[in-house]
mmCIF file as Biopython writes it, N, C-alpha, C and O atoms, coordinates in Angstrom:
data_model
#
loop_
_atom_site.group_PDB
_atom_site.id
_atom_site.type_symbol
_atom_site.label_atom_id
_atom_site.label_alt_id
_atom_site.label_comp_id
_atom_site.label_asym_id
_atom_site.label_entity_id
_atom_site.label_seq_id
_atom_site.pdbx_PDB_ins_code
_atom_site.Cartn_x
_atom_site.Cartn_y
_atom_site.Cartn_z
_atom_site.occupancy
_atom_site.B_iso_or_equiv
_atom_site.auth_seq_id
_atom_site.auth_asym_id
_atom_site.pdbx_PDB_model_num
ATOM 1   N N  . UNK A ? 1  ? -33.775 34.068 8.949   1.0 0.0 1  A 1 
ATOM 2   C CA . UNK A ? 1  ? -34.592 33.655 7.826   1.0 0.0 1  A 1 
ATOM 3   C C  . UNK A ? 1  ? -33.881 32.588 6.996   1.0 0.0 1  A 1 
ATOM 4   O O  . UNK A ? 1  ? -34.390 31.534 6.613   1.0 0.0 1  A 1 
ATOM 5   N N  . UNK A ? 2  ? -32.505 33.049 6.748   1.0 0.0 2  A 1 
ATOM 6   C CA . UNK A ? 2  ? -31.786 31.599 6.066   1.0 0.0 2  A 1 
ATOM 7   C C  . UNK A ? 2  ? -31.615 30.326 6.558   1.0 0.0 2  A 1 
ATOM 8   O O  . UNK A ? 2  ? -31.204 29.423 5.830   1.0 0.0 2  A 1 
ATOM 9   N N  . UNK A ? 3  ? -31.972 30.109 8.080   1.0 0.0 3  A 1 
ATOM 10  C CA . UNK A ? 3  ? -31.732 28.767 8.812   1.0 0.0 3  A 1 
ATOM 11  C C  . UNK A ? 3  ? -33.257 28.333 8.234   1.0 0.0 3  A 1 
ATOM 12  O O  . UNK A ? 3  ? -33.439 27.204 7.779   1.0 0.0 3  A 1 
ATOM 13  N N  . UNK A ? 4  ? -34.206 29.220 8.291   1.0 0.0 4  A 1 
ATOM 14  C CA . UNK A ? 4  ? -35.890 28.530 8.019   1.0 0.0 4  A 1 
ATOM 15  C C  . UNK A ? 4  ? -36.017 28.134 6.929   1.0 0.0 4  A 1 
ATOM 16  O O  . UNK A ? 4  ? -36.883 27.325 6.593   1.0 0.0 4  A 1 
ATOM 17  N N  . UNK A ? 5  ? -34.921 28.787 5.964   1.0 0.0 5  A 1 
ATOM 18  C CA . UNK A ? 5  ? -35.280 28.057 4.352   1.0 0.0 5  A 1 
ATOM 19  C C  . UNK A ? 5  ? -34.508 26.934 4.092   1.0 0.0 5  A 1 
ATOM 20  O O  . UNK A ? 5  ? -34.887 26.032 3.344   1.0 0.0 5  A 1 
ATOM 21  N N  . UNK A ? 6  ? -33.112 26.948 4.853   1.0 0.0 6  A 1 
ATOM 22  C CA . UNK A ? 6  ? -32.519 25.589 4.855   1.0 0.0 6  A 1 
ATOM 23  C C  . UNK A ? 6  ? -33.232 24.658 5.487   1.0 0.0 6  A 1 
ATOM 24  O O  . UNK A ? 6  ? -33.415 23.557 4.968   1.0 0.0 6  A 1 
ATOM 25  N N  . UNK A ? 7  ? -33.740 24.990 6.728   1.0 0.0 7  A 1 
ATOM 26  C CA . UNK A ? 7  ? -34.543 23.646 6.957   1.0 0.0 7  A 1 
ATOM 27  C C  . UNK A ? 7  ? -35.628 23.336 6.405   1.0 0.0 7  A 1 
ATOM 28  O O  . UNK A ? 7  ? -36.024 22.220 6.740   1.0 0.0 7  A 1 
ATOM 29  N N  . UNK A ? 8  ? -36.590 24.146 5.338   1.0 0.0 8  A 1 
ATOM 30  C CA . UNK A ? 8  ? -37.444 24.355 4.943   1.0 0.0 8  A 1 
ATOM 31  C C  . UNK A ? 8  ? -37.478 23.464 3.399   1.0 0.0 8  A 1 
ATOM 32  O O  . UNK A ? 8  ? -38.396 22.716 3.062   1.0 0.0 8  A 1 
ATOM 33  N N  . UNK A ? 9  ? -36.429 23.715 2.714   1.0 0.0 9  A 1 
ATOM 34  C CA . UNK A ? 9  ? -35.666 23.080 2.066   1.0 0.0 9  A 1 
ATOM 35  C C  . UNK A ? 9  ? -35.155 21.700 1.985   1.0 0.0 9  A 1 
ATOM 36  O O  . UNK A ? 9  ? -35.304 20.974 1.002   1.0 0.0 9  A 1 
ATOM 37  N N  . UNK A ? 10 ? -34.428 21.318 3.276   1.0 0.0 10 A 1 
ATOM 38  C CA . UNK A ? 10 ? -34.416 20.075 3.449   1.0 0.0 10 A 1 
ATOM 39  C C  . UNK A ? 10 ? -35.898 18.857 3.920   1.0 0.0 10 A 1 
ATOM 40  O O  . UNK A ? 10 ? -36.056 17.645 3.770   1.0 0.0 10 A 1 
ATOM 41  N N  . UNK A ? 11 ? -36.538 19.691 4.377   1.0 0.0 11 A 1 
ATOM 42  C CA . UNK A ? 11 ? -38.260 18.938 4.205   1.0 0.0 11 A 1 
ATOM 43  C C  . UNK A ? 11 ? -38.764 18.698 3.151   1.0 0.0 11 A 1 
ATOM 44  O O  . UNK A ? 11 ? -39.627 17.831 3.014   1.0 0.0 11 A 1 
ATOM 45  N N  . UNK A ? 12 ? -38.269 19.500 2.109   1.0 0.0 12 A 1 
ATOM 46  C CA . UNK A ? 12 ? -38.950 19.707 0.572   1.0 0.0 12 A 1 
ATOM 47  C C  . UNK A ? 12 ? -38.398 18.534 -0.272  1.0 0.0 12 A 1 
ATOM 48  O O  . UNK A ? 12 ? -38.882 18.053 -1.297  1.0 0.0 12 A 1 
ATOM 49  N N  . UNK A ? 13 ? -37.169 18.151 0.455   1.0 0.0 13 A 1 
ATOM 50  C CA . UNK A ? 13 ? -36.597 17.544 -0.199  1.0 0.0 13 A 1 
ATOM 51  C C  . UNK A ? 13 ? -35.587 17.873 -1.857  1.0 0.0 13 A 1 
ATOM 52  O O  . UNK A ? 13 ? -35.349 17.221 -2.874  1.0 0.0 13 A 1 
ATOM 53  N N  . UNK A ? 14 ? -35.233 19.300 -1.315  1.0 0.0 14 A 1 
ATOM 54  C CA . UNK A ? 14 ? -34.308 19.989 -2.452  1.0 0.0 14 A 1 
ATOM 55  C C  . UNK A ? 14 ? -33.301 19.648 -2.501  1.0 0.0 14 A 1 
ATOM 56  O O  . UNK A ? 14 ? -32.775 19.425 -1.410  1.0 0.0 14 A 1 
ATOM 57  N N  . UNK A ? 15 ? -32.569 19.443 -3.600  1.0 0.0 15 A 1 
ATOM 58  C CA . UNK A ? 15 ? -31.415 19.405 -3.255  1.0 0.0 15 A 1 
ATOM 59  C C  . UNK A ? 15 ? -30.292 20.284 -2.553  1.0 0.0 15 A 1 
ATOM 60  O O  . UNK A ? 15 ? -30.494 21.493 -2.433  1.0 0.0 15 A 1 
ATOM 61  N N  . UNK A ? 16 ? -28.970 19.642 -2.027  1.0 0.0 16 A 1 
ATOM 62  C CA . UNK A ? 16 ? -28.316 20.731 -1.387  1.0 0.0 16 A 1 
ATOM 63  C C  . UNK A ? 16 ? -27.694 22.389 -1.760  1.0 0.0 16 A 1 
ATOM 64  O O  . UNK A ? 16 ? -27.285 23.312 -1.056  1.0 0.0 16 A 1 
ATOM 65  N N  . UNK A ? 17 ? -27.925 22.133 -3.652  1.0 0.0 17 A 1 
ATOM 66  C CA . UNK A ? 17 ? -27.897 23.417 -4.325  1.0 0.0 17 A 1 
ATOM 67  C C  . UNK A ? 17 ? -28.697 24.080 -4.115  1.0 0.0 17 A 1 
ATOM 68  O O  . UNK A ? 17 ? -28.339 25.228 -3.850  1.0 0.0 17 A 1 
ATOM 69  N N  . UNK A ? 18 ? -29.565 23.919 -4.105  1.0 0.0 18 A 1 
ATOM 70  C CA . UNK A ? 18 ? -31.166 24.590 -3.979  1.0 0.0 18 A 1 
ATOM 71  C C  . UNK A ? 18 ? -31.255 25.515 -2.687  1.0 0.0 18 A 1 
ATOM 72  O O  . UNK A ? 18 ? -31.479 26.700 -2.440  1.0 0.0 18 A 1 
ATOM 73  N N  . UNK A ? 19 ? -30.989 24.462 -2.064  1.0 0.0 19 A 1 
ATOM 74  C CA . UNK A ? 19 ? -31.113 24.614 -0.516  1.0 0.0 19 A 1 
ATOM 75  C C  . UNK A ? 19 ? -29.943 25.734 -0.123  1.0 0.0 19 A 1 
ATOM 76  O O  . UNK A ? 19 ? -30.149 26.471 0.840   1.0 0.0 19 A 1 
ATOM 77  N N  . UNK A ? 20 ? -28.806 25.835 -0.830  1.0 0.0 20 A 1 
ATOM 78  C CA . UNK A ? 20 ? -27.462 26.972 -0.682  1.0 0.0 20 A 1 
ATOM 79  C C  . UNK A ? 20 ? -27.996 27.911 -1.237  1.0 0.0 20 A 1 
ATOM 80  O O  . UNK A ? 20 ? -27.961 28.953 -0.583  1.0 0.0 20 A 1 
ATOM 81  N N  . UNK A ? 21 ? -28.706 27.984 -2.632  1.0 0.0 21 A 1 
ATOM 82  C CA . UNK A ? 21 ? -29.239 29.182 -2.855  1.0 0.0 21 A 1 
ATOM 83  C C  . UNK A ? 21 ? -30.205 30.055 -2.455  1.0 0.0 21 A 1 
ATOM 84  O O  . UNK A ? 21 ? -30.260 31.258 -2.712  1.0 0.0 21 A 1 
ATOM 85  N N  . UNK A ? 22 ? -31.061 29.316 -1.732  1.0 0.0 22 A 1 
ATOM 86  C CA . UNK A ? 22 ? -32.109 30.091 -1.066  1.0 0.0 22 A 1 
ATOM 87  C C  . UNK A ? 22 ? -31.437 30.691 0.240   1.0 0.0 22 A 1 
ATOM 88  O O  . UNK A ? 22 ? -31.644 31.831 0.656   1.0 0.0 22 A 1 
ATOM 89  N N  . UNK A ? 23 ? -30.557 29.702 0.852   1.0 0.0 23 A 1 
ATOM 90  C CA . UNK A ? 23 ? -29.720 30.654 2.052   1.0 0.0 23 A 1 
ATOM 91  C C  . UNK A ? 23 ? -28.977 31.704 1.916   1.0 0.0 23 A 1 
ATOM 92  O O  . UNK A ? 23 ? -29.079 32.764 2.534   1.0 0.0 23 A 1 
ATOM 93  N N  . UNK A ? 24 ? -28.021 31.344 0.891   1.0 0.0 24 A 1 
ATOM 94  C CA . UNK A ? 24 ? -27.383 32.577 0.142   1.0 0.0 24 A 1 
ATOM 95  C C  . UNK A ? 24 ? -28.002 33.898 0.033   1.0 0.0 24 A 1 
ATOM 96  O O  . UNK A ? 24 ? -27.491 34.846 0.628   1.0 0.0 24 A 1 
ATOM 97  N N  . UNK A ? 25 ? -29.212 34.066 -0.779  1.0 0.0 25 A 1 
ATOM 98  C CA . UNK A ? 25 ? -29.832 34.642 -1.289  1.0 0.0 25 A 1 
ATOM 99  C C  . UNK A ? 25 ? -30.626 35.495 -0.044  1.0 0.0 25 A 1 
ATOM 100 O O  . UNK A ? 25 ? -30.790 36.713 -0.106  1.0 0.0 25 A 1 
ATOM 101 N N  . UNK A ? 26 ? -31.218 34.430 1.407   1.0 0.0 26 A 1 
ATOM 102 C CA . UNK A ? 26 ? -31.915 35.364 2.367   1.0 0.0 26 A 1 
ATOM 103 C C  . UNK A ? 26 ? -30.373 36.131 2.763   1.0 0.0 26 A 1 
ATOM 104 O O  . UNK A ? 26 ? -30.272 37.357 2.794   1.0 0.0 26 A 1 
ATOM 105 N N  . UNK A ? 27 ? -29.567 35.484 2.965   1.0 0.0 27 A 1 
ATOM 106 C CA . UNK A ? 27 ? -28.593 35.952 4.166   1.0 0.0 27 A 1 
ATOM 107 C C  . UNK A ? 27 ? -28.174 37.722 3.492   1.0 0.0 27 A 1 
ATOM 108 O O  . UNK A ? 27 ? -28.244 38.757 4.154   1.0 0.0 27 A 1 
ATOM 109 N N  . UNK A ? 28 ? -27.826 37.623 2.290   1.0 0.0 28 A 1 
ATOM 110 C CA . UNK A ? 28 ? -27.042 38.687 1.457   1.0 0.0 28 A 1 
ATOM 111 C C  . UNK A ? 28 ? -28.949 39.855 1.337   1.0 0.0 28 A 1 
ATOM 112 O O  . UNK A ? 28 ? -28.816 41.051 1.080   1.0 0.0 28 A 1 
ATOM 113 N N  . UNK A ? 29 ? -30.249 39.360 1.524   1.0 0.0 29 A 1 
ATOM 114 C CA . UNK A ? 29 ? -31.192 40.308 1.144   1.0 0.0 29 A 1 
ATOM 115 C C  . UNK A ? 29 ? -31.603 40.361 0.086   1.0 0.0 29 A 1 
ATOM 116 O O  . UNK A ? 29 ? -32.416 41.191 -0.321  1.0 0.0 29 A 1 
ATOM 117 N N  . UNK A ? 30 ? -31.007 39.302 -0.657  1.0 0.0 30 A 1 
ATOM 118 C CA . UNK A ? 30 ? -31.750 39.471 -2.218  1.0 0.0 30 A 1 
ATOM 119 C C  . UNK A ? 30 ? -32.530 38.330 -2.389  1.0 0.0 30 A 1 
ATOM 120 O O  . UNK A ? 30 ? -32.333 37.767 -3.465  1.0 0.0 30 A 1 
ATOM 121 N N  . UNK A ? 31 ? -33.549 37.697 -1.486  1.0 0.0 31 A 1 
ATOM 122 C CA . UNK A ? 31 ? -34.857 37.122 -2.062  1.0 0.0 31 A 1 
ATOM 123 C C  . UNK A ? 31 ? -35.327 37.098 -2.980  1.0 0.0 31 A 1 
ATOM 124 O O  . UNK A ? 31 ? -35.614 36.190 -3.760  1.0 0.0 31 A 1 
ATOM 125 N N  . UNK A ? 32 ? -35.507 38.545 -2.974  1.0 0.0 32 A 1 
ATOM 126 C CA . UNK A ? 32 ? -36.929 39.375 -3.991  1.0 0.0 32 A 1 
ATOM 127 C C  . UNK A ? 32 ? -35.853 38.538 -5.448  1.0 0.0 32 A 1 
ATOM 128 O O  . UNK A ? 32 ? -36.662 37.896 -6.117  1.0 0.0 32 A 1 
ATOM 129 N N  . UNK A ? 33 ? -34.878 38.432 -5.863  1.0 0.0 33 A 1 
ATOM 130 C CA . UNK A ? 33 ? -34.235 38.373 -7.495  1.0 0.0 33 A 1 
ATOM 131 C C  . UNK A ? 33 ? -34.715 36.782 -7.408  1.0 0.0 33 A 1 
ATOM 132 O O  . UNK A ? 33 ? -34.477 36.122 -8.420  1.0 0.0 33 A 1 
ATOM 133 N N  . UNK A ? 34 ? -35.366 36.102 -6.306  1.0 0.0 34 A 1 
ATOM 134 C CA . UNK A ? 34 ? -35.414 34.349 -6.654  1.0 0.0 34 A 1 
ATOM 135 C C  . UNK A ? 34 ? -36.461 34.110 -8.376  1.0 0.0 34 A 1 
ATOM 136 O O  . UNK A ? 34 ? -36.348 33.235 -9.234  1.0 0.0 34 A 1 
ATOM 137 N N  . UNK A ? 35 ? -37.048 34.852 -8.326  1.0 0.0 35 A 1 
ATOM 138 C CA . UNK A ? 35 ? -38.055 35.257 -9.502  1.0 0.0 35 A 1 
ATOM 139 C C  . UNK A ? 35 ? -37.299 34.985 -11.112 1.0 0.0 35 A 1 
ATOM 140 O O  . UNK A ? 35 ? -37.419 34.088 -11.946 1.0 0.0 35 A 1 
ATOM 141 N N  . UNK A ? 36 ? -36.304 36.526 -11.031 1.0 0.0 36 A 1 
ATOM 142 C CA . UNK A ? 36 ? -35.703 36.311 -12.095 1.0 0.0 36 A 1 
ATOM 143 C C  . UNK A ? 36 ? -34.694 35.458 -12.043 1.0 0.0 36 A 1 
ATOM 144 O O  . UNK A ? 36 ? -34.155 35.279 -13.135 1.0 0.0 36 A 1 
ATOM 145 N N  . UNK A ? 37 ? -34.232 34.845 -11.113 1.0 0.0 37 A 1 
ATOM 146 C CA . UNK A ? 37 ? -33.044 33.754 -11.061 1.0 0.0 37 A 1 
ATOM 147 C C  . UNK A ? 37 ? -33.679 32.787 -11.735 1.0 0.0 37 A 1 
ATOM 148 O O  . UNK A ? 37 ? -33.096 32.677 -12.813 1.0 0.0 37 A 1 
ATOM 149 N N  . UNK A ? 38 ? -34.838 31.795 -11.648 1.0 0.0 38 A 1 
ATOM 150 C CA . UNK A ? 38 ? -35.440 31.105 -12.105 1.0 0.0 38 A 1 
ATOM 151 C C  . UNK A ? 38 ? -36.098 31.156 -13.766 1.0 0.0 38 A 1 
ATOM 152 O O  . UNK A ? 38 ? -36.384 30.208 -14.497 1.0 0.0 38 A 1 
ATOM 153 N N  . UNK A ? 39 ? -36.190 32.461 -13.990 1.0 0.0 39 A 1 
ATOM 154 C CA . UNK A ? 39 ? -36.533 32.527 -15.094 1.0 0.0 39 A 1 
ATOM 155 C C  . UNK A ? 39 ? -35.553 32.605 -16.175 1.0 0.0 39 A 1 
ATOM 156 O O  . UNK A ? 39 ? -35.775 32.375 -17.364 1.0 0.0 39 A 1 
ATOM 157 N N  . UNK A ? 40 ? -33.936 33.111 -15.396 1.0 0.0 40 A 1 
ATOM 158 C CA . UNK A ? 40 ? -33.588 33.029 -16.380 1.0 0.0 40 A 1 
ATOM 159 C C  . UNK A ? 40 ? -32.428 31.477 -16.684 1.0 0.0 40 A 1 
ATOM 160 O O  . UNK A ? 40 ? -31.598 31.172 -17.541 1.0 0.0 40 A 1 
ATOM 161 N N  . UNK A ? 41 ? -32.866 30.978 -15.710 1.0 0.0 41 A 1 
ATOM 162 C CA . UNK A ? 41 ? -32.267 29.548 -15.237 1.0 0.0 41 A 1 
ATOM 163 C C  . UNK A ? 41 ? -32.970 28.973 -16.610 1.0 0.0 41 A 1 
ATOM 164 O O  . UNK A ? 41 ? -32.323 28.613 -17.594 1.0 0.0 41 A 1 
ATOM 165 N N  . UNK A ? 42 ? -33.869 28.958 -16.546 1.0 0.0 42 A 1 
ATOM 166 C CA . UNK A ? 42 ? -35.290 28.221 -17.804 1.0 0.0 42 A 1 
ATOM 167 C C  . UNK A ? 42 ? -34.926 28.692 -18.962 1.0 0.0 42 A 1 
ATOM 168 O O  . UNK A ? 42 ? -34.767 27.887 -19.880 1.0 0.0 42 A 1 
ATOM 169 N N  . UNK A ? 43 ? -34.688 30.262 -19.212 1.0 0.0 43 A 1 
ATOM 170 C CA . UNK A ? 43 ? -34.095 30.259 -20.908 1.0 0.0 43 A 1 
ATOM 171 C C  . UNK A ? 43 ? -32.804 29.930 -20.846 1.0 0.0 43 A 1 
ATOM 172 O O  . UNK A ? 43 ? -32.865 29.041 -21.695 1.0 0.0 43 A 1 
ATOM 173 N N  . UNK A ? 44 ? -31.788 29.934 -20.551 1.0 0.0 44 A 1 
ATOM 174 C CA . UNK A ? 44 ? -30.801 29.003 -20.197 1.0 0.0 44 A 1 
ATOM 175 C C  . UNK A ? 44 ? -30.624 27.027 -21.058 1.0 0.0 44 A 1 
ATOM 176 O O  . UNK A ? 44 ? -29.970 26.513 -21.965 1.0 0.0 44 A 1 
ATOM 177 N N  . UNK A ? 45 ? -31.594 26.616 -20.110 1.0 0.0 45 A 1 
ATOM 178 C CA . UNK A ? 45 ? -31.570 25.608 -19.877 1.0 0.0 45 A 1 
ATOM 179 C C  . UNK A ? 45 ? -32.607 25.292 -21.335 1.0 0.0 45 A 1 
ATOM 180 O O  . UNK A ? 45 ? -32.407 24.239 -21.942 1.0 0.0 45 A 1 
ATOM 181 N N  . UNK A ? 46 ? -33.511 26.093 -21.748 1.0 0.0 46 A 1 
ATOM 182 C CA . UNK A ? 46 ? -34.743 26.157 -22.730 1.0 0.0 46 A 1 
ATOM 183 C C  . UNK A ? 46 ? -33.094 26.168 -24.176 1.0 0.0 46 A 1 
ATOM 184 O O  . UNK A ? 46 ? -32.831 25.363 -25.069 1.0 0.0 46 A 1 
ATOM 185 N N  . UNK A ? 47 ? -32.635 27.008 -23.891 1.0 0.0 47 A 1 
ATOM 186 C CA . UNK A ? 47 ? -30.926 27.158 -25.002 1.0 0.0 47 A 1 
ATOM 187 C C  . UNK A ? 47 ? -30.533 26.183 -25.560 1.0 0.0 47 A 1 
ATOM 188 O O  . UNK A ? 47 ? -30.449 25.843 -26.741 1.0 0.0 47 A 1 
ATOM 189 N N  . UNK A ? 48 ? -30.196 25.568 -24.248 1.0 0.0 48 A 1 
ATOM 190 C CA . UNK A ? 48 ? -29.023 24.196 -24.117 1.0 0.0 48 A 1 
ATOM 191 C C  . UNK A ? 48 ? -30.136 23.116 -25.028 1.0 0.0 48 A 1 
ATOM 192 O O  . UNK A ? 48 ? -29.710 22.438 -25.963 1.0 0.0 48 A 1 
ATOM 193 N N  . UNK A ? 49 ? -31.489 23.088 -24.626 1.0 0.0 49 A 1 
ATOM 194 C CA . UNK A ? 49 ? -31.822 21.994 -25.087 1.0 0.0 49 A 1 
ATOM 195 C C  . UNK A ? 49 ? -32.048 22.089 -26.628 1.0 0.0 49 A 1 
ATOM 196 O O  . UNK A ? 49 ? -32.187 21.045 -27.266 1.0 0.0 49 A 1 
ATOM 197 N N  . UNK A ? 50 ? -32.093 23.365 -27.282 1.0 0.0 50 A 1 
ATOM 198 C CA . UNK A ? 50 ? -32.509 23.621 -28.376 1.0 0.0 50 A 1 
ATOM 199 C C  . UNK A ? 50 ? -33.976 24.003 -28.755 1.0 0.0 50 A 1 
ATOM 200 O O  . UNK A ? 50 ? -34.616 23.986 -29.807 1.0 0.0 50 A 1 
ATOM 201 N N  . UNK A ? 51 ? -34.274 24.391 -27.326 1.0 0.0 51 A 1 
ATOM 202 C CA . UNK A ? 51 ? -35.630 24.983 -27.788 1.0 0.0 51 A 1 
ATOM 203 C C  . UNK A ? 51 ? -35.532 26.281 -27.828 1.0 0.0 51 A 1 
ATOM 204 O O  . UNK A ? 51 ? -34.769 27.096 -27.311 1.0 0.0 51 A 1 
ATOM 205 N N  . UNK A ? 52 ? -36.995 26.376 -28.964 1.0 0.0 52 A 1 
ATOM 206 C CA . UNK A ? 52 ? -37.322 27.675 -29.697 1.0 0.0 52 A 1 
ATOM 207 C C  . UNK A ? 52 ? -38.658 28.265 -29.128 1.0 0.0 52 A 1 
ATOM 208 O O  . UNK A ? 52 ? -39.654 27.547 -29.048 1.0 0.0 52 A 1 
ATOM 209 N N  . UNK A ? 53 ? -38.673 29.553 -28.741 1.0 0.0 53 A 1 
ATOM 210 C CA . UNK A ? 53 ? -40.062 30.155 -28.178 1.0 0.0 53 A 1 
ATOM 211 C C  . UNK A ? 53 ? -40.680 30.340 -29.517 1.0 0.0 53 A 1 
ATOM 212 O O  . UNK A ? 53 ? -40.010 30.766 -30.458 1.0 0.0 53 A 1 
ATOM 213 N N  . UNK A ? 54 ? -41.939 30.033 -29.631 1.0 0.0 54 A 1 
ATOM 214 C CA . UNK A ? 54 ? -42.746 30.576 -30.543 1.0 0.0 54 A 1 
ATOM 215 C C  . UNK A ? 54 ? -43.895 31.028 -30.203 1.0 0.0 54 A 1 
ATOM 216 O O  . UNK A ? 54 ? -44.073 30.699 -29.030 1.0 0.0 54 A 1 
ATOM 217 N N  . UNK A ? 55 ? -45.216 31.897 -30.794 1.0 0.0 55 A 1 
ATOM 218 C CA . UNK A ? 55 ? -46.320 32.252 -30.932 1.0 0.0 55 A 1 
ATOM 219 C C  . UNK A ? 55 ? -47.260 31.774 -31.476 1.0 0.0 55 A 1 
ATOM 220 O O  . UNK A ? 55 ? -47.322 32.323 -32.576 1.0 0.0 55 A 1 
ATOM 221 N N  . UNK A ? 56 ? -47.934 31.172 -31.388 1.0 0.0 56 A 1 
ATOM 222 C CA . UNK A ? 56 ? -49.147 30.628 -32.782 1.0 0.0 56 A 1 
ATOM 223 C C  . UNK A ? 56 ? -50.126 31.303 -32.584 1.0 0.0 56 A 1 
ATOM 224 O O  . UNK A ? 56 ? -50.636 31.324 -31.464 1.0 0.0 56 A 1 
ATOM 225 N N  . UNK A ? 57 ? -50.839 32.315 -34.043 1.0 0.0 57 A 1 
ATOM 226 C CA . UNK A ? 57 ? -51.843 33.144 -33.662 1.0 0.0 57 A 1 
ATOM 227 C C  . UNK A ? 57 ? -52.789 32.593 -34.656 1.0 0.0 57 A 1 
ATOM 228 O O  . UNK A ? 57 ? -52.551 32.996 -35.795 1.0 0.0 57 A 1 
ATOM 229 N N  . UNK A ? 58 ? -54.084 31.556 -34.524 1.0 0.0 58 A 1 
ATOM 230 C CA . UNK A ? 58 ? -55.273 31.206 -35.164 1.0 0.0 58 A 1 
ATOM 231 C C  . UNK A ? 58 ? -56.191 32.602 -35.038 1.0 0.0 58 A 1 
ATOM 232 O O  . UNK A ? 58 ? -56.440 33.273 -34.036 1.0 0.0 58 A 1 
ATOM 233 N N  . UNK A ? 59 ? -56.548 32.762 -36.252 1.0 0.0 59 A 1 
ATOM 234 C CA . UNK A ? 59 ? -57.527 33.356 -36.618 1.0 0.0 59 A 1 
ATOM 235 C C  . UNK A ? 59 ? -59.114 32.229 -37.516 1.0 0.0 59 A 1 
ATOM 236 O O  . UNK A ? 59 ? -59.154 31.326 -38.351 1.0 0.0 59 A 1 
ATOM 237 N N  . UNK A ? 60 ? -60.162 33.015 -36.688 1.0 0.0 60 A 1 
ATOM 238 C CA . UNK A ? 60 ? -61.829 31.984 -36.899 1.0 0.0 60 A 1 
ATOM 239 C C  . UNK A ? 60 ? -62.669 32.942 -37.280 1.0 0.0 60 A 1 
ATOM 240 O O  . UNK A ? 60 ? -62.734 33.931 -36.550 1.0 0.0 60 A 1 
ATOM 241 N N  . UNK A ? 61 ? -63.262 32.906 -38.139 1.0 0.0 61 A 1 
ATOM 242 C CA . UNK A ? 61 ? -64.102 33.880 -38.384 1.0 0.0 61 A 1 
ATOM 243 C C  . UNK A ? 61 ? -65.831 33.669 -37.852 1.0 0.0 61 A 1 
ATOM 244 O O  . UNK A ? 61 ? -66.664 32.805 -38.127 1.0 0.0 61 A 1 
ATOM 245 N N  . UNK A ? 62 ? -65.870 34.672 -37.139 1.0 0.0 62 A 1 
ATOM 246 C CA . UNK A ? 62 ? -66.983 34.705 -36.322 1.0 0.0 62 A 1 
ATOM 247 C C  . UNK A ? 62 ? -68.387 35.449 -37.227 1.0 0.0 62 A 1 
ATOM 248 O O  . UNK A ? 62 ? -68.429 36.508 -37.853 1.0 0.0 62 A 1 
ATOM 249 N N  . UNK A ? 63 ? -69.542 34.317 -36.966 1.0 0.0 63 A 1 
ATOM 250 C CA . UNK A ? 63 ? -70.494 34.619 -38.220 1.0 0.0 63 A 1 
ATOM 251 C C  . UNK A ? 63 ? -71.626 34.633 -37.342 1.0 0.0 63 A 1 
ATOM 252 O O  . UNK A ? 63 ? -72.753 34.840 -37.792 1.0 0.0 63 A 1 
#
């Protein structure tokens, strides 16, 4: 499965990090964490840049 995502990968045109982590990741059985790897890659990276999560809750009054 890790040779299909490296080559799979290199079609995609990922880079060669990308492409190590998805092999990494089949070879060792932990796929299934690509999910939270990514998500927490994004608050991470959401950190560094100085962004802030927020909520905005509008309220309309319905007549």
């Amino acid at each position: 499965m890790a040779k299909a995502l490296r080559e799979t990968a290199d079609k995609a045109d990922m880079t060669p990090t990308s492409g190590n982590l998805l092999s990494l990741l089949a070879d060792n059985g932990r796929l299934n964490l690509l999910d939270g790897i990514a998500n927490a890659f994004r608050m991470i990276m959401a950190a560094h840049r100085g962004e802030v999560v927020c909520e905005l809750i509008v309220m309309r009054i319905i007549e």
